[in-house]
N, C-alpha and C positions, 0 to 999 in steps of 0.2 A: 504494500500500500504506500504512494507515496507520499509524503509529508508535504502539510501545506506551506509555501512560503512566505515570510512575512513582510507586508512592505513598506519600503522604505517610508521614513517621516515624510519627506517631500512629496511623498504619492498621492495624485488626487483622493486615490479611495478611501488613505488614511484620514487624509482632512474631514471629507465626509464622515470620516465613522467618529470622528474626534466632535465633528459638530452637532450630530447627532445623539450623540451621547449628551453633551450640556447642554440641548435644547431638551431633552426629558426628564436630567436632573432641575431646570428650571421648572417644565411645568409640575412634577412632582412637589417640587417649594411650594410652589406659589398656589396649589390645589386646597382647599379648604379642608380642616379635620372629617375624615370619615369620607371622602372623595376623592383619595389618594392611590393611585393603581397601584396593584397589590404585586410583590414578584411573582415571575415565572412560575408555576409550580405549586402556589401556596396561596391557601385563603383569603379571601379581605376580612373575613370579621369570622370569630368565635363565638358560638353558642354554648352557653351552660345551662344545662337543664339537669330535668329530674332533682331538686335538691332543694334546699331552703338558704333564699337570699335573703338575706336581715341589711335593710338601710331603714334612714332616718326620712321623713316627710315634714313640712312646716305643718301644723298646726293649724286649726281653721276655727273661723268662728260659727255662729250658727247660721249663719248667711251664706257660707262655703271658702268668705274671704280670707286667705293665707293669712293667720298674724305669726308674728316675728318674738327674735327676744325681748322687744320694745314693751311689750303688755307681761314681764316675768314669765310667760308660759313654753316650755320646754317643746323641742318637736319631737312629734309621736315615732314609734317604733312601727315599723312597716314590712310585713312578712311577704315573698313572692316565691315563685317556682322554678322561674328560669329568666338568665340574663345574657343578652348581647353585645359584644364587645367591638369596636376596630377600630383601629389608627391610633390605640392607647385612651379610647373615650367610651364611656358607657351608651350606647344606641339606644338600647330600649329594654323595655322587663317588663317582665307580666305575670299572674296567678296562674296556677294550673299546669298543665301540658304544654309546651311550648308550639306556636302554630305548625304546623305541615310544610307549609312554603319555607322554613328554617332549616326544620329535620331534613328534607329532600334534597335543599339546594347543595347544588357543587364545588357555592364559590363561600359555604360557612362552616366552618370545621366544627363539630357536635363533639363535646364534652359532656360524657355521663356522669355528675355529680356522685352517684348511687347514695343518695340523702345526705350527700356533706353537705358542711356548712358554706356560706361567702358571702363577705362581709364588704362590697366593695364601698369605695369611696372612702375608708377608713383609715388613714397615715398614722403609724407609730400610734397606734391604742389599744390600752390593756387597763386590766382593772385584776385586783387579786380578790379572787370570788371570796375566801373562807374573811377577809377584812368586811368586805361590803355586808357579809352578815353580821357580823359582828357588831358592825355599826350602827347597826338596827336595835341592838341594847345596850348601845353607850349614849355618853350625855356628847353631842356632837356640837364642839366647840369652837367653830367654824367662823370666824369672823365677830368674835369675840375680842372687844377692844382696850379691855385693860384688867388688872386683875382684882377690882373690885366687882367687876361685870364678872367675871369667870365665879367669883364667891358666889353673887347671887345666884347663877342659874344652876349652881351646885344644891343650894339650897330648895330652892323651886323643885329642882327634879328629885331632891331627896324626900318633900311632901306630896309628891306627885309619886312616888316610888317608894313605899315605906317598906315595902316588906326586900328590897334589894340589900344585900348583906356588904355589898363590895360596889362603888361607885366608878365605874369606868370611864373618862374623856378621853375625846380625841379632837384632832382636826382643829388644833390651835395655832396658833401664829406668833412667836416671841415678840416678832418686828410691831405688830399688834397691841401686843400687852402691855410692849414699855422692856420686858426687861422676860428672862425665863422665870416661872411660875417654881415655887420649892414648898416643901412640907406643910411649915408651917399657913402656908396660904391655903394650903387643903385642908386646915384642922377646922376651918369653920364647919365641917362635918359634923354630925353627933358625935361623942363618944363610942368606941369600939365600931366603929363604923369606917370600914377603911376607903379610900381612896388614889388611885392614879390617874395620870392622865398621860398621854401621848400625841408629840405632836403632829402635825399634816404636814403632809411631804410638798 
C-alpha cells in the first residue's frame, strides 16, 4: 500500500486545508451554548434517565409568581427522573420516563442511572448528615450577637426544655460574640445541669 505524501507548506491544498480548518474553529467559537457541532463520532448531548435528579426550584407565591431570597423564603426541593445535558449546560429534565424521541435518537448518548442519585447544578456541596440531626436537638446558636444574648437563649431553651439533662449549642460565631464564650458564661444554667456549646464552621 503506498503511503500518502504530505504536502509541502506552500501547496495550495495545504492553505486550503489550513483555512478550512480556522474557518470551523471560528464558527465553533462563535456558535451559541448547546449549538455547537459535536465531533466526529460522538454525541451532542447526554441523557440521564431512569434515576432520581434532586435540584432546587424558586419558590412561588400563591399566584404562581417566583419569589426570591428577598421575602426570607428558601427555594423548594425539586425531584425528576431524567436529565439532558450538552455543550456543559443542562437542556432540559422532566418526571417520569424520559421521552422516546431521546431514548431512540443517534445523536444522544443514554445513561442508565439504575436509580442513582444526580444532583446537578450543585458546586462543592456537602452537609454531614449525622450533625444536621443533631442539630435538630441542640440550642442553635447561629447569629447570636454577644454573650449576654447567648445567656439568654440558654435560659429560654432550658424553660422550654426542662426535662433535657445536658444542654447542647452550636452554630456560634466568636467574631459575633465579642470575644470566645468559656465556662463560666454557661453557668447561668441551673445547677447540675451541664452545658456545651460548639462552634459553626
Amino acid at each position: 500500500q503506498a503511503s500518502r505524501r504530505s504536502r509541502p507548506a506552500g501547496h495550495p491544498g495545504a492553505a486550503m486545508k489550513r483555512r478550512a480548518s480556522a474557518d470551523a474553529a471560528a464558527v465553533e467559537e462563535e456558535a451559541p451554548p448547546g449549538k455547537r457541532p459535536a465531533p466526529q463520532g460522538h454525541p451532542r448531548q447526554t441523557l440521564l434517565h431512569n434515576g432520581c435528579v434532586l435540584t432546587c426550584v424558586p419558590c412561588t407565591d400563591g399566584a404562581g409568581a417566583s419569589a426570591g431570597a428577598a421575602d426570607g423564603r428558601e427555594p423548594q426541593l425539586a425531584e425528576y427522573g431524567w436529565l439532558l445535558v450538552g455543550d456543559g449546560r443542562v437542556l432540559r429534565l422532566g418526571e417520569g420516563r424520559a421521552p422516546e424521541e431521546l431514548l431512540g435518537s443517534e445523536g444522544v448518548r443514554c445513561v442508565d442511572l439504575g436509580g442513582r442519585l444526580v444532583l446537578p447544578g450543585l458546586f462543592d456541596s456537602h452537609c454531614h448528615v449525622f450533625y444536621q440531626g443533631k442539630m435538630q436537638q441542640c440550642l442553635v446558636l447561629e447569629g447570636t450577637k454577644s454573650i449576654e444574648e447567648l445567656q439568654d437563649k440558654l435560659r429560654k431553651y432550658h424553660g422550654e426544655n426542662p426535662g433535657v439533662k445536658v444542654i447542647e449549642g452550636s452554630q456560634w460565631d466568636q467574631d459575633l460574640l465579642g470575644r470566645l464564650p468559656g465556662r463560666r458564661d454557661l453557668d447561668v444554667a441551673p445547677p447540675r445541669l451541664g452545658a456545651r456549646s460548639a462552634r459553626g464552621a
